[in-house]
C-alpha positions in Angstrom: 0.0 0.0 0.0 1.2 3.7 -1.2 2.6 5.9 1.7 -0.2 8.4 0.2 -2.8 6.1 0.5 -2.5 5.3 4.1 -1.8 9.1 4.7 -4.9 9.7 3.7 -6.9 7.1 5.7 -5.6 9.5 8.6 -8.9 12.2 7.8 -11.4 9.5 9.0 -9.8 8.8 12.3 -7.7 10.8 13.7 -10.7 12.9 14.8 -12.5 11.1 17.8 -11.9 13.0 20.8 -14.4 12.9 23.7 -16.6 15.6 22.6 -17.9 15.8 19.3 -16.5 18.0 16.0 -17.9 19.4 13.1 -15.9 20.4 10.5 -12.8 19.9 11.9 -14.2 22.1 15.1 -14.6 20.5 18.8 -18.0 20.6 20.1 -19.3 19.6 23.2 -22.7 18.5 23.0 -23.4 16.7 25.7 -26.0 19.0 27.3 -28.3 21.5 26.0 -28.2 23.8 28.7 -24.6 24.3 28.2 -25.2 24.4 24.8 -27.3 27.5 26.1 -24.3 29.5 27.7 -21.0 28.9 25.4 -21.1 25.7 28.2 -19.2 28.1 30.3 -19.1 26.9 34.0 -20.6 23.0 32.9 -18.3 21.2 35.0 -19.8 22.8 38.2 -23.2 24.2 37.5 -25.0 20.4 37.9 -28.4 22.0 36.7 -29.6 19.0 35.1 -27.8 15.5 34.7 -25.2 16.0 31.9 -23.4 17.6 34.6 -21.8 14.3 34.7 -20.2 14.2 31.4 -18.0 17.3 32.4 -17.4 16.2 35.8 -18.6 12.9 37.7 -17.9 14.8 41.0 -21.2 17.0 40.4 -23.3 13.7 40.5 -22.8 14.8 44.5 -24.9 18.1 44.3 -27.9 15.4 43.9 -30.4 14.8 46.4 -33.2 13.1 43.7 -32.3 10.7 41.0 -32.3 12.6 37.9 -32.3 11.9 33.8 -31.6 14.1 31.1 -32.4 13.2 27.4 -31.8 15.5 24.0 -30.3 15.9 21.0 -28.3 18.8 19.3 -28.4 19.6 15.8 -25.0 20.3 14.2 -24.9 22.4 10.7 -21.9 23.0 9.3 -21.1 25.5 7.0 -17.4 24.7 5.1 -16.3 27.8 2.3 -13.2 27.6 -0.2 -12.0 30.3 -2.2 -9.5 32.3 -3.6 -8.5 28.8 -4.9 -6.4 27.9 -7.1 -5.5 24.1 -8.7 -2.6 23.3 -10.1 -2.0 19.7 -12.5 1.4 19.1 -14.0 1.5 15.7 -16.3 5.0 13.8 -16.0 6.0 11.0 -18.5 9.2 9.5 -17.4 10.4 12.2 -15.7 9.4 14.8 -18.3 6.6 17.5 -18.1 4.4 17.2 -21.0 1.0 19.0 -19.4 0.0 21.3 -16.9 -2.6 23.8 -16.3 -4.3 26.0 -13.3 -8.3 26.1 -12.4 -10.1 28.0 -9.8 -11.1 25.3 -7.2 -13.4 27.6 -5.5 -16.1 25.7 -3.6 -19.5 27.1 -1.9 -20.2 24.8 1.0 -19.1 21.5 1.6 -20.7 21.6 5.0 -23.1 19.3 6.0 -26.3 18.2 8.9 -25.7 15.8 12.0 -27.4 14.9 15.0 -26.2 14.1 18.6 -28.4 12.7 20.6 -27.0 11.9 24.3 -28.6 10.4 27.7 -27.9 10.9 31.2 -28.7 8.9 34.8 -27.7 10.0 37.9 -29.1 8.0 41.1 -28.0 9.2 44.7 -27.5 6.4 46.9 -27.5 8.1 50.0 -26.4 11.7 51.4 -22.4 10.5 50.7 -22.5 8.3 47.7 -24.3 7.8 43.6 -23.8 6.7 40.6 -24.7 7.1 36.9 -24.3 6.2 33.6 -24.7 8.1 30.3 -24.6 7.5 26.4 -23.9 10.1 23.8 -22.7 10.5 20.2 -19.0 12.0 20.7 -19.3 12.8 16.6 -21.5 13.0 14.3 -20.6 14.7 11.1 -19.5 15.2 7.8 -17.5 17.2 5.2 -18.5 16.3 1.6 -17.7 18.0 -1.6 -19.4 17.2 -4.8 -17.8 14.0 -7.1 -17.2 16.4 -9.6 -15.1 19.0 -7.4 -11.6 19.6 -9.5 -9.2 19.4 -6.3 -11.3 15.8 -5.7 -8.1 14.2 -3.8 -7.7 17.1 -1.2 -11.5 17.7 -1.3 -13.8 14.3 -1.9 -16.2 13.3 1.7 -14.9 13.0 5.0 -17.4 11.4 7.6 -17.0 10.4 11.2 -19.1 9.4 14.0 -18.0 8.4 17.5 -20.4 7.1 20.6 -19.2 6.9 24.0 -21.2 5.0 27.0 -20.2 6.5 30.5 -20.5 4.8 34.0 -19.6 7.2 37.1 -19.5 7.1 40.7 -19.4 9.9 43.3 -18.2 10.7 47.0 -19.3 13.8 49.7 -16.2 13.6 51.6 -17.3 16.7 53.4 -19.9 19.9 53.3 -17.9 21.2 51.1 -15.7 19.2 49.2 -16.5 16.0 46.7 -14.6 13.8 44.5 -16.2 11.6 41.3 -14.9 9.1 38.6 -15.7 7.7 35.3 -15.3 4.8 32.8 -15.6 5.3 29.1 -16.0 3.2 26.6 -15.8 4.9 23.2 -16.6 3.1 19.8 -16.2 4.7 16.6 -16.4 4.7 12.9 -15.0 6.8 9.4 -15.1 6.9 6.4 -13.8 8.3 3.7 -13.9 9.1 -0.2 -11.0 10.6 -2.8 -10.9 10.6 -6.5 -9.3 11.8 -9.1 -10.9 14.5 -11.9 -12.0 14.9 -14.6 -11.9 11.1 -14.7 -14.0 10.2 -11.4 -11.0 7.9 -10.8 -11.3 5.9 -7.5 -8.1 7.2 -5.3 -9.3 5.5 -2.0 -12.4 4.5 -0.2 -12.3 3.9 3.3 -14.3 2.4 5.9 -12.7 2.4 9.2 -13.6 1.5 13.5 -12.1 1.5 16.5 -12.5 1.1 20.0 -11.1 2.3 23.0 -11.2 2.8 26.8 -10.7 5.7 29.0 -11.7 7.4 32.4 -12.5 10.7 33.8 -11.5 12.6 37.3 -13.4 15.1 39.0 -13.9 17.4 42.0 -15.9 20.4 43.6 -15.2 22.7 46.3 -18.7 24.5 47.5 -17.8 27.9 49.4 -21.4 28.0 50.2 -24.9 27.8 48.7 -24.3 30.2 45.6 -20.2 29.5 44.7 -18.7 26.7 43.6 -15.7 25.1 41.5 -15.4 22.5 39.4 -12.4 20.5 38.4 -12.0 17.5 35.6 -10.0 15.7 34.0 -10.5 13.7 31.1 -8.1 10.6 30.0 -8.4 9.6 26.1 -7.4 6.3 25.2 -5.3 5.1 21.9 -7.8 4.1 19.5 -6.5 1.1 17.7 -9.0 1.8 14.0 -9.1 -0.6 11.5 -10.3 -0.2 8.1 -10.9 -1.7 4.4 -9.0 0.3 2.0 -10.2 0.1 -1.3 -8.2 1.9 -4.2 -9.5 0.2 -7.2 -8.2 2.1 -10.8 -5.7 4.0 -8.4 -3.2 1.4 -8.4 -2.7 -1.8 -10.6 -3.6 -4.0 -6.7 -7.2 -4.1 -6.3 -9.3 -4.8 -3.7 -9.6 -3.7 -0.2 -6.6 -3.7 2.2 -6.0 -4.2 6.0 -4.0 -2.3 8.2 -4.5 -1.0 12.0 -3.8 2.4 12.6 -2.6 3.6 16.3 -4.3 6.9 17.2 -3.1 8.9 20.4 -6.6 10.9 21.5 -5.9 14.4 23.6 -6.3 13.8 26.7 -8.4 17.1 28.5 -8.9 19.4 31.0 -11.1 22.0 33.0 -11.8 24.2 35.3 -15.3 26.1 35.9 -16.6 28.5 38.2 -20.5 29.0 39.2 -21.6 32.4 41.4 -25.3 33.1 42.5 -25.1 37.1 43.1 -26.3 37.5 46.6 -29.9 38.8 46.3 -30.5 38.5 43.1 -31.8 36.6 39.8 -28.8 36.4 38.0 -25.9 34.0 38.2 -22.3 34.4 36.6 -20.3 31.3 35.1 -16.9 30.7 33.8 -14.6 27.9 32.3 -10.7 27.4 31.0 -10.8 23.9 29.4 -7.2 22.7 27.9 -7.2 20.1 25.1 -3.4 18.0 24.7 -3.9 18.2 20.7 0.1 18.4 20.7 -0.3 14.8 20.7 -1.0 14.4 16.7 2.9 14.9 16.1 3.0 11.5 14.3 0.7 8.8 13.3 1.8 4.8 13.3 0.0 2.0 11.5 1.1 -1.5 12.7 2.5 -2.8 9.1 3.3 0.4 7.1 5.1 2.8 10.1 4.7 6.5 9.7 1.7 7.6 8.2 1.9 12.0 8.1 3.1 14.3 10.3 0.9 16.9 12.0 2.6 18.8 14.2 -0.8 20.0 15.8 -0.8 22.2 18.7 -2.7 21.9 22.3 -6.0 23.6 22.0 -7.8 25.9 25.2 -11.5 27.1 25.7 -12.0 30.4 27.3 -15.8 30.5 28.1 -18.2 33.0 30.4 -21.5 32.9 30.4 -24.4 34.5 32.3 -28.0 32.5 33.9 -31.2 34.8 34.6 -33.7 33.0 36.7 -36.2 34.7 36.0 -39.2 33.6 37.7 -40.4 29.6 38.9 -41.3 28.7 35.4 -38.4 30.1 33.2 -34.6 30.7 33.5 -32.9 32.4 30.9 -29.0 31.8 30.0 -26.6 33.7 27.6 -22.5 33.1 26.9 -19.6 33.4 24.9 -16.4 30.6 24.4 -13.4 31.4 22.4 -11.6 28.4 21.3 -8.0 28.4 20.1 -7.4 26.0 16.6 -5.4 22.7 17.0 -3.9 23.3 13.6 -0.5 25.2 13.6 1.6 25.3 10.1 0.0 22.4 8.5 -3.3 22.9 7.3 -6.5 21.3 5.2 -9.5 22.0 3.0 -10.8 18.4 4.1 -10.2 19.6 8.2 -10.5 22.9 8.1 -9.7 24.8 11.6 -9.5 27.8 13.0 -9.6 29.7 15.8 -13.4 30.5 16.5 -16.0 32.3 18.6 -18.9 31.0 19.9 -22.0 32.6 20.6 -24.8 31.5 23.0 -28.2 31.8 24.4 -30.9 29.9 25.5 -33.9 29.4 28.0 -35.5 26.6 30.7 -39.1 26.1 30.8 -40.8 24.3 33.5 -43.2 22.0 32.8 -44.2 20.5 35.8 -42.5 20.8 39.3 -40.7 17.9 38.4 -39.5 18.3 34.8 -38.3 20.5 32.6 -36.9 21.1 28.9 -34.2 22.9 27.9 -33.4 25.0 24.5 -30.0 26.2 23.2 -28.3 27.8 20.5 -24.9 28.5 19.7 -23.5 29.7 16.5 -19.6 29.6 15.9 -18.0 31.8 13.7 -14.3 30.7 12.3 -11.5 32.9 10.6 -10.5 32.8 7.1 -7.0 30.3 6.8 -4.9 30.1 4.5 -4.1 26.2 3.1 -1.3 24.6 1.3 -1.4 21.2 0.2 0.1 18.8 -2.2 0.7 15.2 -3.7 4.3 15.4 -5.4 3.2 11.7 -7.2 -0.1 10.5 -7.9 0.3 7.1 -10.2 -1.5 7.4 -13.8 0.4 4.4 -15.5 2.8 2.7 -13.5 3.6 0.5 -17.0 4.7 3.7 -18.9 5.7 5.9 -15.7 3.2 8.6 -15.9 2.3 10.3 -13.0 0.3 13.4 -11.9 1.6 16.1 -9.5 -0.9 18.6 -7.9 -0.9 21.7 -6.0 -3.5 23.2 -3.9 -3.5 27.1 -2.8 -6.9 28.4 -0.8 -8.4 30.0 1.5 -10.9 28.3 3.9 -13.6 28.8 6.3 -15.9 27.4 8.0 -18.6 28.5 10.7 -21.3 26.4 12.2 -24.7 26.4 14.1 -25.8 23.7 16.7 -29.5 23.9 17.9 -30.9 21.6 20.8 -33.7 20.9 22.6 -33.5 18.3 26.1 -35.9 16.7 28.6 -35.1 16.7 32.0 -36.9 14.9 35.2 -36.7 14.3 38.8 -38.0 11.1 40.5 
């Protein structure tokens, strides 16, 4: 197998972190209320029961079992342009063609859902558990079969789902601990050809499976402030995948290989403040994210795949919650999020640094249940991209071979809408 066919299998799996992306952008969606307030001050707020996928330890502010079930809508919204696509035609070592085209594209975005659960059952005034199941990732970044730049472009889908089992501990008034099990399944796939001819470069269709574990804390001053504490261990994701590149080379047929994927392992730190004598309550997070881990990528038979060179990632969010009277609260926010992509970038990934902007509302519905509505819409920055495939096999027989060139701007913004149940028993 071609070291730029396995490079490429790289697009539909390197991408399966803990929280979900779109795009090439992280995005929690675990919990609609975050979802709400730029989920600034999530791992301490506990206001419904996703609490516990940002920090098992708030499974302790619980006096009533609790469940919390939703969905968030991810639309992405992926521009090209100021494109331009170079082809140069080598026969034996000799240029015989080349030419440039405007590879300009409109949207290559595309429509997910992630739909996620959430069960949290005191045991007593010192001790409970719960267990959770959400969709990590679920999207996908598809160009048309006829777009020109068709092996930097082509589709790009993954989708991750992670089940969650927690416990918690009051060690005093004021101070409680939690921990987590994950177990995170995954799958990819991917699509790259060759134009004008609608040649077959590679078809992918990869899963994995891994397991990690989560850490948390919370140290109540009183009443109205709190702060939370996580942390968030991401497994290697061993990924295996038939690779068909049928009409790329002369081999056909699919072909095995098991890539080793380090995830980024995560961080965060939120605090919650009720202002004394009044309706409104002010929220804050700093999450880290170890990106810096994508340096390299290893498959078991073939060795190096690509080199990244990625960067770690933070979160800066703050966020504001106006209870406004017993049937509706009110929340607004704001998260700037720092790109994982550093001097090597991609139309098929593209990443940015990014705002988000947040509001949403709580409406009661009975005195035990609730729903929950957010909205967030992120907004990227244009970035420049570079790319290129110094050999791309035409006739191995006669040594022909295409070299291409990709120069563009990207970028890409996003909305996520949800809507999530949540009751007391």
């Amino acid at each position: 197998m071609s070291r730029l066919n396995k490079t490429i299998i790289i697009g539909a799996t390197i991408l399966l972190p803990q929280q979900a992306i779109c795009a090439g952008f992280q995005l929690n969606a675990q919990s609609n209320a975050g979802l709400g307030r730029a989920f600034a001050g999530d791992a301490v707020i506990a206001d419904n029961a996703s609490s516990m996928a940002r920090n098992p330890a708030t499974m302790a502010l619980f006096n009533e079992t609790a469940l919390s079930a939703g969905f968030i809508s991810i639309t992405s919204m992926v521009e090209v342009k100021d494109a331009l696509y170079t082809r140069e035609l080598y026969s034996q070592g000799a240029l015989v063609d080349s030419s440039v085209q405007s590879a300009n594209y409109d949207d290559a975005g595309d429509n997910a859902i992630a739909p996620n659960i959430h069960f949290i059952m005191p045991i007593n005034d010192k001790f409970a558990w719960g267990i959770n199941a959400y969709s990590n990732f679920g999207t996908k970044t598809e160009y048309s079969d006829d777009y020109i730049a068709g092996e930097y472009g082509g589709m790009s889908e993954v989708k991750s789902y992670n089940l969650g089992l927690s416990g918690s501990y009051r060690m005093s008034e004021h101070f409680s601990i939690g921990a987590g099990l994950d177990i995170i399944a995954s799958t990819g796939k991917l699509k790259r050809s060759l134009q004008p001819t609608d040649t077959n470069l590679l078809t992918v269709d990869a899963k994995g499976f891994g397991l990690g574990f989560n850490l948390g804390a919370v140290y109540e001053l009183d009443d109205n402030n709190r702060f939370g504490l996580s942390y968030r261990y991401s497994p290697e994701m061993e990924t295996e995948g038939d690779v068909d590149y049928a009409g790329y080379l002369p081999e056909s047929g699919p072909i095995d290989d098991t890539v080793v994927i380090p995830l980024p392992n995560m961080a965060e730190f939120s605090g919650f403040h009720h202002l004394e004598n009044s309706k409104l309550a002010l929220h804050y997070s700093i999450q880290w994210i170890g990106w810096s881990v994508f340096e390299n990528l290893e498959a078991e038979t073939s060795g190096t795949l690509n080199r990244y060179q990625w960067q770690d990632g933070w979160h800066y969010a703050i966020g504001a919650t106006y209870y406004l009277n017993s049937d509706w609260t009110l929340r607004a926010g704001y998260l700037y999020d720092t790109s994982a992509q550093d001097k090597l970038t991609s139309i098929s990934v593209p990443d940015s640094d990014r705002q988000f902007f947040s509001t949403g509302f709580t409406y009661r519905l009975t005195p035990d249940s609730d729903l929950d509505f957010g909205f967030t819409y992120v907004l990227g920055e244009d970035v420049s991209v570079v790319e290129s495939k110094p050999m791309i096999p035409v006739d191995m027989a006669s040594g022909t071979y295409l070299a291409t060139n990709l120069t563009a701007t990207s970028h890409a913004n996003a909305m996520m809408v949800g809507l999530q149940y949540n009751r007391t028993f």
